[in-house]
Structure formats: C-alpha cells, structure tokens
C-alpha positions as CSV (number, residue, x, y, z in Angstrom):
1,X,204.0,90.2,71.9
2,X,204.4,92.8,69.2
3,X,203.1,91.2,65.7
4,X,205.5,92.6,62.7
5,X,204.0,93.5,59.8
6,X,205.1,92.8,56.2
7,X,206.0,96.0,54.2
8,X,203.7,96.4,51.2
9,X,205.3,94.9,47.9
10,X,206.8,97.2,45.7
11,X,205.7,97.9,42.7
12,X,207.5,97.4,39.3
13,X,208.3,100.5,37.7
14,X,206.6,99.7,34.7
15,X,203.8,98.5,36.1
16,X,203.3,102.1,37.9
17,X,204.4,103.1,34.2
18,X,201.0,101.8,33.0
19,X,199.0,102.9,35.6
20,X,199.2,105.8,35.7
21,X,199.3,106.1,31.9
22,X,196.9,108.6,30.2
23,X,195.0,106.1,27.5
24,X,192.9,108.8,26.8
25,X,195.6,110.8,25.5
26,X,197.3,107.8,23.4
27,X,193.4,107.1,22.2
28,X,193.2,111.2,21.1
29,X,196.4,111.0,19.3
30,X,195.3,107.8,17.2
31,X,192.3,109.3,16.3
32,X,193.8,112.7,15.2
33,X,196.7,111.3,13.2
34,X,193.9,108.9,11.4
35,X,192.3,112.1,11.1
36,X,195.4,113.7,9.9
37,X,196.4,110.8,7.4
38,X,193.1,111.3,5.6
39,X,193.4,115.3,5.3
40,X,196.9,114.3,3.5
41,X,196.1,112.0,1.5
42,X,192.5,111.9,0.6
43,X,191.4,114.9,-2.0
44,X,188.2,115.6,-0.5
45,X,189.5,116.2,3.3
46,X,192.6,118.4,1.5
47,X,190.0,120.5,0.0
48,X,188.0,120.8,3.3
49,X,190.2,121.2,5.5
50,X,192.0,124.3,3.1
51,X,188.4,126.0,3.0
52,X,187.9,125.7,6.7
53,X,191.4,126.4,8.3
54,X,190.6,129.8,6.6
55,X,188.6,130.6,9.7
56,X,191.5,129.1,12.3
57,X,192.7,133.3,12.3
58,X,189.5,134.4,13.3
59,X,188.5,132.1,15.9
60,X,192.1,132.4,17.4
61,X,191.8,136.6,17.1
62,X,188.0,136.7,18.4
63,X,188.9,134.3,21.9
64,X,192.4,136.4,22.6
65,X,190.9,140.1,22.3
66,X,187.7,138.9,24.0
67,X,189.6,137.3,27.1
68,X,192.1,140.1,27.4
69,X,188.7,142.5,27.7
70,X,186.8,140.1,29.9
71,X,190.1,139.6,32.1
72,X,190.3,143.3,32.2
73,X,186.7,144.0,33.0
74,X,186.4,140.4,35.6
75,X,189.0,141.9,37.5
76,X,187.2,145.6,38.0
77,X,183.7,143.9,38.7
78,X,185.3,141.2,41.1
79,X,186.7,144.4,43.2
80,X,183.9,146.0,42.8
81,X,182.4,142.8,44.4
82,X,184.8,143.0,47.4
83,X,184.0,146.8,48.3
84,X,182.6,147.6,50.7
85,X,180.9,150.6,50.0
86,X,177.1,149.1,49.3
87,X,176.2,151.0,46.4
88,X,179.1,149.6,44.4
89,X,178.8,145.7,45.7
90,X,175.1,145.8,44.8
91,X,176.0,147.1,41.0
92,X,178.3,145.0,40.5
93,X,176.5,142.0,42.2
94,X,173.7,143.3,39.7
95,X,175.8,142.8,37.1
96,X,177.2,139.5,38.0
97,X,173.9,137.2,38.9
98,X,172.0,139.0,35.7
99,X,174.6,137.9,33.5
100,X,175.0,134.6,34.7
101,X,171.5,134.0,34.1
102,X,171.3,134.5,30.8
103,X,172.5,131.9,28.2
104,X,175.3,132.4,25.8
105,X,173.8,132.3,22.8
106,X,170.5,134.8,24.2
107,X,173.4,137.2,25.0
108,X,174.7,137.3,22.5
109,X,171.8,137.8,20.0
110,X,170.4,140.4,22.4
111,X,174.3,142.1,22.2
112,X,174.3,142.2,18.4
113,X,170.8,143.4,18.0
114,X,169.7,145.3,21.3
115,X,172.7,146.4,22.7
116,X,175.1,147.3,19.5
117,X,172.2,149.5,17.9
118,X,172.0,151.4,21.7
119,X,175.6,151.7,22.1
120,X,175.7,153.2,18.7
121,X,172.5,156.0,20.0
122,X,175.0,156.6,22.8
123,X,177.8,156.9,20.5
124,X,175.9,159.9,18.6
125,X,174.8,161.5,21.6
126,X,178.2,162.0,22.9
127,X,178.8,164.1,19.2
128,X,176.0,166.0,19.8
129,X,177.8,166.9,23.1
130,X,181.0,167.5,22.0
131,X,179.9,169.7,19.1
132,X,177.6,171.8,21.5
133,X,181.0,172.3,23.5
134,X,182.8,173.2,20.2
135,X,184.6,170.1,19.4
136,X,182.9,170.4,16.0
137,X,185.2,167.4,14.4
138,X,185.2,165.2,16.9
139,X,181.6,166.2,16.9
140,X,180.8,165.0,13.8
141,X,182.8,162.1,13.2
142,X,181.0,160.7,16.6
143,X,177.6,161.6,14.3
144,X,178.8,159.4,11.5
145,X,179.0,156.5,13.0
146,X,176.5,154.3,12.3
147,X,175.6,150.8,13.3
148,X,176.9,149.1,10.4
149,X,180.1,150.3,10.9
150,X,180.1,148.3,14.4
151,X,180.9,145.0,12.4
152,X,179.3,141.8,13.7
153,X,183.1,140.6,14.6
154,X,183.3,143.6,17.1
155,X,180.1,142.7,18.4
156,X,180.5,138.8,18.9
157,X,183.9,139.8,21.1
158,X,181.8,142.3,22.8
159,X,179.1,140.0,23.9
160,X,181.6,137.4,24.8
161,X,183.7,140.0,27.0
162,X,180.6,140.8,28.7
163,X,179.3,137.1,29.2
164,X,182.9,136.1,30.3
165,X,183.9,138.6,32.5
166,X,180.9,138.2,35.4
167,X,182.3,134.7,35.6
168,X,185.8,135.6,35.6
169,X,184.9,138.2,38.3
170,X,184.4,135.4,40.8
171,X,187.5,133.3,39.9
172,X,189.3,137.0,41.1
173,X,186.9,137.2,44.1
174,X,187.7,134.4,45.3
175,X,191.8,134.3,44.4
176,X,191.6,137.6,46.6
177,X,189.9,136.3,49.4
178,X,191.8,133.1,49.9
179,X,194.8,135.2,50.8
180,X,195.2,135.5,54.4
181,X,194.1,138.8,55.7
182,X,196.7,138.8,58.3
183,X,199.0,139.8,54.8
184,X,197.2,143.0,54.2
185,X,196.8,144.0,57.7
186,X,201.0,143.0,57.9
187,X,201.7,145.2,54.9
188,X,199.5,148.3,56.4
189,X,201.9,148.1,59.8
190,X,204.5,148.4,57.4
191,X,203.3,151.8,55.9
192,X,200.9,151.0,52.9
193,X,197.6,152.1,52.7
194,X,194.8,149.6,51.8
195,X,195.2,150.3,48.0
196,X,198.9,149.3,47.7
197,X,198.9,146.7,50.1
198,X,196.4,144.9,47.7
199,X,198.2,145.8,44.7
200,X,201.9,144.6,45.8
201,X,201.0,141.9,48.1
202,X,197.8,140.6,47.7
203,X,197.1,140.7,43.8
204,X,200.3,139.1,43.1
205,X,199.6,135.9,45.3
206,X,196.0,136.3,44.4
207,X,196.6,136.1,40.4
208,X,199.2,132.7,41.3
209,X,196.5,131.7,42.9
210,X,193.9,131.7,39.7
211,X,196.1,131.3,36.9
212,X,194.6,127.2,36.1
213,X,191.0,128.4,36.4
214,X,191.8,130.9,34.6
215,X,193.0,128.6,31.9
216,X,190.1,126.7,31.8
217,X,188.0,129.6,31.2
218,X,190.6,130.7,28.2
219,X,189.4,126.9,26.7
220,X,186.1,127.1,27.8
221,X,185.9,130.5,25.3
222,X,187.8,129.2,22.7
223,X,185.1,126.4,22.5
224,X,182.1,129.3,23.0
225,X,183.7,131.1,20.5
226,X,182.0,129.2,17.7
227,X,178.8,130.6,18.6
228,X,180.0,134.1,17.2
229,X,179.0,131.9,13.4
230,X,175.2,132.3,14.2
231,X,176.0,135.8,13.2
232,X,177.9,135.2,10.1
233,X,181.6,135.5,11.5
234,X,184.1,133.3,9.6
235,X,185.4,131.5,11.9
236,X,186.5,127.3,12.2
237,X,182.3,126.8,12.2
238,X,181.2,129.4,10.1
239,X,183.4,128.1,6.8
240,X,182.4,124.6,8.0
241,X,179.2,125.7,8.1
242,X,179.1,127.1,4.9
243,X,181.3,124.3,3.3
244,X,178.9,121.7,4.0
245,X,176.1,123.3,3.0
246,X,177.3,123.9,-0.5
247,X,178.8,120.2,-1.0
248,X,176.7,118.3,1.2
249,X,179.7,116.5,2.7
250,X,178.6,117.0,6.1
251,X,180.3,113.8,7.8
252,X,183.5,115.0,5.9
253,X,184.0,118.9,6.8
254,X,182.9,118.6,10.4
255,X,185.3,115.8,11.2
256,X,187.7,118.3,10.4
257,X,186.2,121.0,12.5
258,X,186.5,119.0,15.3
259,X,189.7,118.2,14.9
260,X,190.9,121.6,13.8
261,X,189.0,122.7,17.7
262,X,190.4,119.3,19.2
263,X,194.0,120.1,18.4
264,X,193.4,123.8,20.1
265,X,191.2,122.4,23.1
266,X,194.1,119.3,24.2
267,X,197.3,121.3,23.6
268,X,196.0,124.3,25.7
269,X,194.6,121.6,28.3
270,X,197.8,119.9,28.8
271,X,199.4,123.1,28.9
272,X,196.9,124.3,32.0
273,X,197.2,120.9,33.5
274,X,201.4,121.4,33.5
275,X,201.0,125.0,34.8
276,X,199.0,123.5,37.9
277,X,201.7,121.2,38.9
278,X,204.7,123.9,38.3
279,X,202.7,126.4,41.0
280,X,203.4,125.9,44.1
281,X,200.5,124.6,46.1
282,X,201.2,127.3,49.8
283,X,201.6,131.2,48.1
C-alpha cells in the first residue's frame, strides 16, 4: 500500500524575504551613515575627514597601477609556470614560492631599500653601455639618475606589483588549467598552432573563469595598500597617521579611516559578489 507523502509547506515570501536577508549589510550601512552624520555635522570629524580624504587619490592611484602591473606580470609568470621547457618552470616556480614566503611588509622594506638602490646601479650600467656604443645622450641621462629620483611612491607600487603578481600567477595557472584540454587539442585539428589556440580559445574562457578571484585580490590590495605609509606615502593612513599624531584625536581620525577604506572595501565586494552570479557557471 503506497504511503503518500505531504508536500513540504510553502514558505511565505516574506518570510524567505528575511532569511535570506544580509543583516550584515543593513548593520554596515547603520554604522557608516552614523559615521557619516557625525563627519557632517560635528567640526572635529569635518576637519578630519578634509585632512585625510587628501590621501583617498593616492591610495586609489598606487592599488590601480600596481594591479594593472601585477596582472601583467601574474599572467607572464603563471605561463611561464605552465611551460614546459624545465628551465623556465623552475624560474618562475623560483620566483613564485620565494615570494610567497616572504611577508608584505619585509618585501616591501627590502624593495625600497635593497632592491630600488640595485635597480638604480643597473640603471647606470646600462648608460655606461649605451655611451660606449655611442648613444652619448641616452648615455648620459641613464648616468643621471640617481636613487632619489626613484620616489618612494614608485617604489611602494613596485614592491606591491612584485608581491602581487606571484599570487596572481596561480589564479591564471589554474583558470588555464581548468579548461578542458580536449579545447586546445580541438582548435589545433582546426589549424592553429599551440600558441593561438591558447590565445583565442583558451585565454578567453580561462580569464571568465578568474575574473571573482581576481576581484578579491584587487580588494585584498586596496587594503595592503596602506602599508605603502611606513614609507612616508600620503595615502588614506599616511594623513591619518600624521593627523593624529599632531592632534592626538586618535579615536576620531581613524574612525574615519576606516570608514573612508570601508566604503571602498563593501562597494567593490558587492560589486565582485554580483559579477560571480552574472558569469555563467559551465564556459
């Protein structure tokens, strides 16, 4: 004797409503419009957050040119990772496990004061060349430079495109791998040689494929990026920083640091979080 069975209830639409709710969003938003109300209408926040949304350019311009570099250089080094000559997978594996073994903040002191000053030797060395070879003014304006004329600025982005890209390099090793090889193999039948079948076919699934992580990574920089103020960069920190120490309204200025770097952090997190659902799942 068959037993029928009851359909599950159905739930009330506003009941799914406020399940599925994000408090934690609604809680954010409270706390940034009291945050917001006080920067309007108390003098002291006005006055701090003026002095500090000085630095909101600089943090903004130091996270975009050192992702477009680390993106550039992550994708070189994670293709380097997927050769498979032996000499270049073991250099760029070199590269990759070093780098990732070294904290942030130790790279980047060791970028600003080790590597800037070598780059700059390097720098000279290549004028000497080119004068030898008769390039006299290129030559010599290679011999002028000097390390003070490779700005701390240039050197924070440089330190966080190198830091960035060995981790970005895996995000594109892996987006490359998960496409079926049965696609390149499809495309060489067709004609192509390995090279183009992994620039038309595979890179564009592959880059679909890593656009969220790569997201994260772009807030996961913004965030890093206030490390660049242990070297004197004005950015959001730096002016905080410096703000605070002069009034001694520490409570005050780095409420609104945080929520200068909270606004930034949950509009680019939403925005990654509504690219994941817009990409289709099967590329």
């Amino acid at each position: 004797m068959a037993v029928e069975t009851m359909p599950p209830p159905r739930r009330h639409a506003a009941y799914t409503f406020f399940d599925r709710f994000p408090y934690w969003l609604l809680a954010a938003v409270l706390l940034g419009l009291l945050l917001l109300w006080y920067i309007i209408n108390d003098a002291d926040y006005t006055v701090i957050f003026k002095a500090v949304s000085r630095g909101v350019a600089t943090t903004i311009w130091v996270t975009l040119v050192a992702f477009g570099g680390a993106l550039v250089v992550g994708l070189i080094v994670g293709l380097m990772r997927l050769s498979k000559n032996r000499v270049v997978y073991e250099v760029a594996t070199f590269y990759v496990e070093i780098i990732r073994g070294v904290p942030m903040l130790v790279l980047l002191y060791y970028i600003a004061f080790v590597g800037a000053p070598q780059l700059v030797l390097g720098i000279n060395w290549i004028g000497d060349q080119a004068s030898g070879m008769g390039m006299t003014g290129l030559g010599e304006a290679l011999n002028r430079f000097t390390v003070r004329d490779l700005g701390f600025a240039a050197r924070s982005v440089l330190a966080l495109i190198i830091a960035y890209s060995a981790f970005l390099s895996e995000i594109f090793r892996a987006g490359i791998e998960s496409i079926a090889r049965g696609q390149t193999e499809a495309a060489m039948s067709l004609g192509m040689n390995r090279r183009q079948a992994l620039r038309f076919i595979v890179l564009p699934q592959a880059i679909r494929r890593v656009l969220p992580p790569l997201g994260n990574d772009f807030i996961a920089m913004l965030k890093d990026s206030s490390l660049v103020s242990v070297l004197g960069v004005q950015d959001i920190t730096q002016m905080g920083k410096v703000y605070a120490a002069s009034t001694f309204k520490f409570f005050e200025t780095y409420n609104v640091v945080a929520f200068l770097y909270l606004i930034m952090t949950i509009a680019l997190t939403l925005f990654v979080r509504w690219l994941e659902k817009r990409m289709p799942q099967n590329t």
